[in-house]
Biotite code that builds the C-alpha atoms (Angstrom):
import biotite.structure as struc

atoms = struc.array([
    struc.Atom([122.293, 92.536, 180.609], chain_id="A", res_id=1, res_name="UNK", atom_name="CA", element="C"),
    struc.Atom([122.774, 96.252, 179.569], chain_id="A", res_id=2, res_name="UNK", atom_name="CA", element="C"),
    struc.Atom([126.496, 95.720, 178.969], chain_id="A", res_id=3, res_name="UNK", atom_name="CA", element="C"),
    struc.Atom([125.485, 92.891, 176.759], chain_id="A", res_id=4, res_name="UNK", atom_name="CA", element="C"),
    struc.Atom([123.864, 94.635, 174.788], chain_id="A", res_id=5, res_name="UNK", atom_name="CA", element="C"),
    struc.Atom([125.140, 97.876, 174.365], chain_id="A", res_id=6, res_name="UNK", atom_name="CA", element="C"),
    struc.Atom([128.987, 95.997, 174.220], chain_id="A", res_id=7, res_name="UNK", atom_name="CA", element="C"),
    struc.Atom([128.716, 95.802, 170.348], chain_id="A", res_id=8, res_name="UNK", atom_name="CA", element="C"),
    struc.Atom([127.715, 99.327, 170.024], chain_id="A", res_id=9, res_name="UNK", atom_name="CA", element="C"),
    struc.Atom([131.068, 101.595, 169.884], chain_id="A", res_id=10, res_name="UNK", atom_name="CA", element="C"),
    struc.Atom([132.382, 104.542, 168.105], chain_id="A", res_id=11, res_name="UNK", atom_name="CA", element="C"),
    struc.Atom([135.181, 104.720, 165.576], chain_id="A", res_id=12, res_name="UNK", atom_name="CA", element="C"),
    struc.Atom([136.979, 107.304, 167.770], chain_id="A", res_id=13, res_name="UNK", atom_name="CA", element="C"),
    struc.Atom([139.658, 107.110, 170.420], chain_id="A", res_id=14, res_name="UNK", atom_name="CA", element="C"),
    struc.Atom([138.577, 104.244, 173.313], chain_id="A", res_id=15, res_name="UNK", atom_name="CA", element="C"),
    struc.Atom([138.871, 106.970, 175.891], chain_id="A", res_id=16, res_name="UNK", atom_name="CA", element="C"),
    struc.Atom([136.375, 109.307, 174.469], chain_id="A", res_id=17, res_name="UNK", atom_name="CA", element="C"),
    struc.Atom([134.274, 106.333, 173.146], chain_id="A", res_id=18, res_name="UNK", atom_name="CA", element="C"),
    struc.Atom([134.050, 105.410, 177.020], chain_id="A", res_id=19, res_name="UNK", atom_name="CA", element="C"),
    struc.Atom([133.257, 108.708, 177.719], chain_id="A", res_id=20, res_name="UNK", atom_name="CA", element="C"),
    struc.Atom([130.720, 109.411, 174.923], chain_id="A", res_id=21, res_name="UNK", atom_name="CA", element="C"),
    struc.Atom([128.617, 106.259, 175.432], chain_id="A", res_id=22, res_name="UNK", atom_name="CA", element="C"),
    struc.Atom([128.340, 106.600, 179.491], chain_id="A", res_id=23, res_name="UNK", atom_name="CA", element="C"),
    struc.Atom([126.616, 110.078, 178.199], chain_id="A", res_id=24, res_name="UNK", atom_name="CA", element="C"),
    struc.Atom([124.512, 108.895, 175.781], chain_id="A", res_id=25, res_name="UNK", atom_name="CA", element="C"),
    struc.Atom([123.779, 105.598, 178.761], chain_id="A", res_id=26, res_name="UNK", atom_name="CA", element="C"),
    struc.Atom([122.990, 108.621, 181.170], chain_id="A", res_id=27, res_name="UNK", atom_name="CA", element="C"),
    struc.Atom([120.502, 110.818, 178.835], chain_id="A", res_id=28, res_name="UNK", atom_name="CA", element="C"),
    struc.Atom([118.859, 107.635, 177.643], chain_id="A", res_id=29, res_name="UNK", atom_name="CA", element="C"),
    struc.Atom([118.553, 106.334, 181.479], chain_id="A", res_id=30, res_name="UNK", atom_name="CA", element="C"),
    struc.Atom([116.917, 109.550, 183.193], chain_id="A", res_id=31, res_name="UNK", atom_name="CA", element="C"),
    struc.Atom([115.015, 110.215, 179.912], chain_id="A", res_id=32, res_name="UNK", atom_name="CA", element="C"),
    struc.Atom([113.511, 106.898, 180.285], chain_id="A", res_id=33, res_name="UNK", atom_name="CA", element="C"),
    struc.Atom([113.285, 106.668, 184.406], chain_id="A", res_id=34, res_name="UNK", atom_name="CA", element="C"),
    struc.Atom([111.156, 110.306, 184.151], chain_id="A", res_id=35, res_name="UNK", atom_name="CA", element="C"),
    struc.Atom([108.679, 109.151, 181.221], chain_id="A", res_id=36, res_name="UNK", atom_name="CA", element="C"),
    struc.Atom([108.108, 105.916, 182.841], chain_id="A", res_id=37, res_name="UNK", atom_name="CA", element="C"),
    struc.Atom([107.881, 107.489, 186.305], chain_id="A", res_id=38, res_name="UNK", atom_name="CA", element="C"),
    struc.Atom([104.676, 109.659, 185.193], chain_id="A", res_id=39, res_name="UNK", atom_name="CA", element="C"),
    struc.Atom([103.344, 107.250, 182.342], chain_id="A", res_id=40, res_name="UNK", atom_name="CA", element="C"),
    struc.Atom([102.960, 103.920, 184.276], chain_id="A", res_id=41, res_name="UNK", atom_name="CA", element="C"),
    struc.Atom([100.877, 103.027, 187.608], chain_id="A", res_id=42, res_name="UNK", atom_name="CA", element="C"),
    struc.Atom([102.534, 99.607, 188.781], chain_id="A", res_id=43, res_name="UNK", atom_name="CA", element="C"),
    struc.Atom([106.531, 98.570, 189.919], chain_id="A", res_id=44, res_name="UNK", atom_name="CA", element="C"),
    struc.Atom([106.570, 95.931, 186.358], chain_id="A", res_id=45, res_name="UNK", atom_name="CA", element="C"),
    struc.Atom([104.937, 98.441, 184.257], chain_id="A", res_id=46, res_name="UNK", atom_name="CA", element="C"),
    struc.Atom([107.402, 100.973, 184.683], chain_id="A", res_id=47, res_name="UNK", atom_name="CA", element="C"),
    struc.Atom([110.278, 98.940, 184.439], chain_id="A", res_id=48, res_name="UNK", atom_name="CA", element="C"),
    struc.Atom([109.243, 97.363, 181.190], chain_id="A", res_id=49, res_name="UNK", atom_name="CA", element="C"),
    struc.Atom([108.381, 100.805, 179.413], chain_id="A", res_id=50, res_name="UNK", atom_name="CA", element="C"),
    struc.Atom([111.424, 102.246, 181.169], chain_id="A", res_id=51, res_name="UNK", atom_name="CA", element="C"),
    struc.Atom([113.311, 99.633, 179.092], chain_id="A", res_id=52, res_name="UNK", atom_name="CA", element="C"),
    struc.Atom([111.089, 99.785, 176.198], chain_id="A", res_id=53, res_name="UNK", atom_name="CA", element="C"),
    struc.Atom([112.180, 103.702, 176.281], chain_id="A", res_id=54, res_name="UNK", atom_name="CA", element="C"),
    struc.Atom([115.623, 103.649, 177.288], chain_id="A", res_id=55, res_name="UNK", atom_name="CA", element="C"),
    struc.Atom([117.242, 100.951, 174.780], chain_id="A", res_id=56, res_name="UNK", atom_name="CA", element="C"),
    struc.Atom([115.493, 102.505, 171.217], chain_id="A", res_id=57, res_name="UNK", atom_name="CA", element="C"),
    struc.Atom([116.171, 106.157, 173.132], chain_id="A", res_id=58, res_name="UNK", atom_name="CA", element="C"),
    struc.Atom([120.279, 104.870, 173.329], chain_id="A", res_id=59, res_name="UNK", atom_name="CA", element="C"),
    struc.Atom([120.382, 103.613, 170.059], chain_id="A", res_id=60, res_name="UNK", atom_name="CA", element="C"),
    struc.Atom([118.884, 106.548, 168.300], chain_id="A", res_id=61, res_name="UNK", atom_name="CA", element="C"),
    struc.Atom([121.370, 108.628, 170.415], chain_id="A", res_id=62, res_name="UNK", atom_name="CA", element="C"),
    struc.Atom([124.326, 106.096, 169.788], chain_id="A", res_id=63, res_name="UNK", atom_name="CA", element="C"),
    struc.Atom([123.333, 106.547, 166.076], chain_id="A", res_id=64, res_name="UNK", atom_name="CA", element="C"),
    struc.Atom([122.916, 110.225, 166.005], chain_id="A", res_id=65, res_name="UNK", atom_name="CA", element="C"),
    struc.Atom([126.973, 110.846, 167.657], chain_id="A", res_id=66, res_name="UNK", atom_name="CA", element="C"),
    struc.Atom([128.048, 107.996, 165.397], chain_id="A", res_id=67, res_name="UNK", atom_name="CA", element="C"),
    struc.Atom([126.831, 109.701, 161.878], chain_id="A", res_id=68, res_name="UNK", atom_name="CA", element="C"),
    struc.Atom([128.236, 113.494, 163.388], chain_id="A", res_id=69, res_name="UNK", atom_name="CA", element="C"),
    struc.Atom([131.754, 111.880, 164.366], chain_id="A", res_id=70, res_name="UNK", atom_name="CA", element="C"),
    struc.Atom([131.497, 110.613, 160.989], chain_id="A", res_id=71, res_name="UNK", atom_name="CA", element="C"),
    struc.Atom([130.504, 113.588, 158.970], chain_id="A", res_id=72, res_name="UNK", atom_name="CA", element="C"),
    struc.Atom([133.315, 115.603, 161.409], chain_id="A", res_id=73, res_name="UNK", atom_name="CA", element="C"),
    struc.Atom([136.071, 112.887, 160.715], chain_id="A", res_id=74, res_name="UNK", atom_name="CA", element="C"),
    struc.Atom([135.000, 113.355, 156.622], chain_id="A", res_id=75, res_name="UNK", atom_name="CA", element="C"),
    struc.Atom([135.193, 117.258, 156.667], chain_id="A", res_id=76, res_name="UNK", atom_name="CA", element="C"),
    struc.Atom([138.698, 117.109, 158.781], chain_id="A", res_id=77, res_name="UNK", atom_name="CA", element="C"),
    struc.Atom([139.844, 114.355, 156.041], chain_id="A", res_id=78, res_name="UNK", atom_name="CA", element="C"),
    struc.Atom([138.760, 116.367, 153.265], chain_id="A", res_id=79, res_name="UNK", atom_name="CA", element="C"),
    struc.Atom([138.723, 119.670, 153.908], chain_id="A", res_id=80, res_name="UNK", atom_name="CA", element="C"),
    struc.Atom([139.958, 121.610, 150.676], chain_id="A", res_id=81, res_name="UNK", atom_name="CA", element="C"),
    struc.Atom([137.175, 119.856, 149.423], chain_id="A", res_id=82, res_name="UNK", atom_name="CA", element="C"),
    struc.Atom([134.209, 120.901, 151.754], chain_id="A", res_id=83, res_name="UNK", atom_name="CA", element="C"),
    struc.Atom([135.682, 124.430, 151.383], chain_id="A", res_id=84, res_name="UNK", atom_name="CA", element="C"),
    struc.Atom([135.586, 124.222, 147.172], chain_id="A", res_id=85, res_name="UNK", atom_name="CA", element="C"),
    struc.Atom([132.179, 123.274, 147.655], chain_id="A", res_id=86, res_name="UNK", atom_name="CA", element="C"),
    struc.Atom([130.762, 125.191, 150.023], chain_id="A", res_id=87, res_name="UNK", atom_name="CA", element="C"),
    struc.Atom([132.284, 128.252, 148.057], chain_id="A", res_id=88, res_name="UNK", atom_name="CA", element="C"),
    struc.Atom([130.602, 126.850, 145.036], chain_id="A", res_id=89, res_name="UNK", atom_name="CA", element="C"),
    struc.Atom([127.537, 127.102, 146.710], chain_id="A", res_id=90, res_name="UNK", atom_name="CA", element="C"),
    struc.Atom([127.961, 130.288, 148.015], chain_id="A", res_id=91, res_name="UNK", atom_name="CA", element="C"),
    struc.Atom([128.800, 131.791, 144.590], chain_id="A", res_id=92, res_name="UNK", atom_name="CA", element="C"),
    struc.Atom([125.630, 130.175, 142.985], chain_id="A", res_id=93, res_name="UNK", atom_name="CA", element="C"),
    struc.Atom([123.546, 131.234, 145.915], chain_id="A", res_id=94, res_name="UNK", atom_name="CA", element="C"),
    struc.Atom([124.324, 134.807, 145.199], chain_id="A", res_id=95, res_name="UNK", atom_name="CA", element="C"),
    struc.Atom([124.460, 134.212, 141.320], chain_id="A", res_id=96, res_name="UNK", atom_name="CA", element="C"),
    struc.Atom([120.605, 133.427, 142.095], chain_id="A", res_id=97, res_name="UNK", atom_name="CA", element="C"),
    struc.Atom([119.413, 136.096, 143.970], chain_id="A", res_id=98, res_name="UNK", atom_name="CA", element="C"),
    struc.Atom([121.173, 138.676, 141.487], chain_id="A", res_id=99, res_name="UNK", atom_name="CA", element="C"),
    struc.Atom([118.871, 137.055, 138.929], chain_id="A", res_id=100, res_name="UNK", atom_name="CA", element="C"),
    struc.Atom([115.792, 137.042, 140.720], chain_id="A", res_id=101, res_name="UNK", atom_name="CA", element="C"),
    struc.Atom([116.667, 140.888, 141.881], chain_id="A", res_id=102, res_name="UNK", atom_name="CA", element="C"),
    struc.Atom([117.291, 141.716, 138.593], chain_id="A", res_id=103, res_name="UNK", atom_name="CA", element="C"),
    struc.Atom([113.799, 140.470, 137.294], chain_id="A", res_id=104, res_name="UNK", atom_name="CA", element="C"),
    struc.Atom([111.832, 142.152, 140.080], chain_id="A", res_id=105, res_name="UNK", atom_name="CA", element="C"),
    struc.Atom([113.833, 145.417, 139.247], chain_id="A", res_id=106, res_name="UNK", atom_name="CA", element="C"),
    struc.Atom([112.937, 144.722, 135.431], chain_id="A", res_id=107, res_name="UNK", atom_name="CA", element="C"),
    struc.Atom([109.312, 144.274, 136.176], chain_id="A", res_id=108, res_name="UNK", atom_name="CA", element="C"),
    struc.Atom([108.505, 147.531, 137.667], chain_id="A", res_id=109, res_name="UNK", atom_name="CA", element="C"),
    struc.Atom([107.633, 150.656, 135.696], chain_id="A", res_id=110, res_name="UNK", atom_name="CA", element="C"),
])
């Protein structure tokens, strides 16, 4: 039933590391879930349904969460003159900012 489920789920990376990234993400979700249901529920039934309950949102938050970095890391590789322009755009009016506000303290004072 797991495999079912989770089959649809992949990333748009290389199968190999997709294999490797998801059996991760299947481990941290399973032993997050096996602890919290371990020390939150009394009976055999209650802790496997809340270790379910747990582990499949926990695995697609985490699924989720890899999925948007590989994207963001696949967008910066793609356009990286870009990121750079930018960022250094940034930087300049970051600094352009504080020389203001510096300058207005300075002209403040007696």
């Amino acid at each position: 039933m797991y495999d079912f489920i989770t089959l649809p789920l992949s990333l748009p990376i290389n199968p190999l590391w997709d294999f490797v990234i998801m059996a991760l993400i299947g481990e941290i979700a399973y032993w997050a879930a096996y602890s919290y249901a371990g020390r939150n529920a009394s009976s055999r039934a209650g802790r496997s349904a809340l270790h379910w309950a747990v582990r499949f949102p926990l695995y697609l938050i985490l699924w989720l969460l890899v999925c948007i970095i590989i994207k963001i890391v696949n967008f910066i590789k793609a356009n990286w003159i870009w990121v750079l322009i930018s960022l250094g755009a940034i930087a300049v009016i970051g600094v352009a900012i504080i020389v203001v506000i510096r300058k207005r303290k300075t002209a403040k004072k007696p």
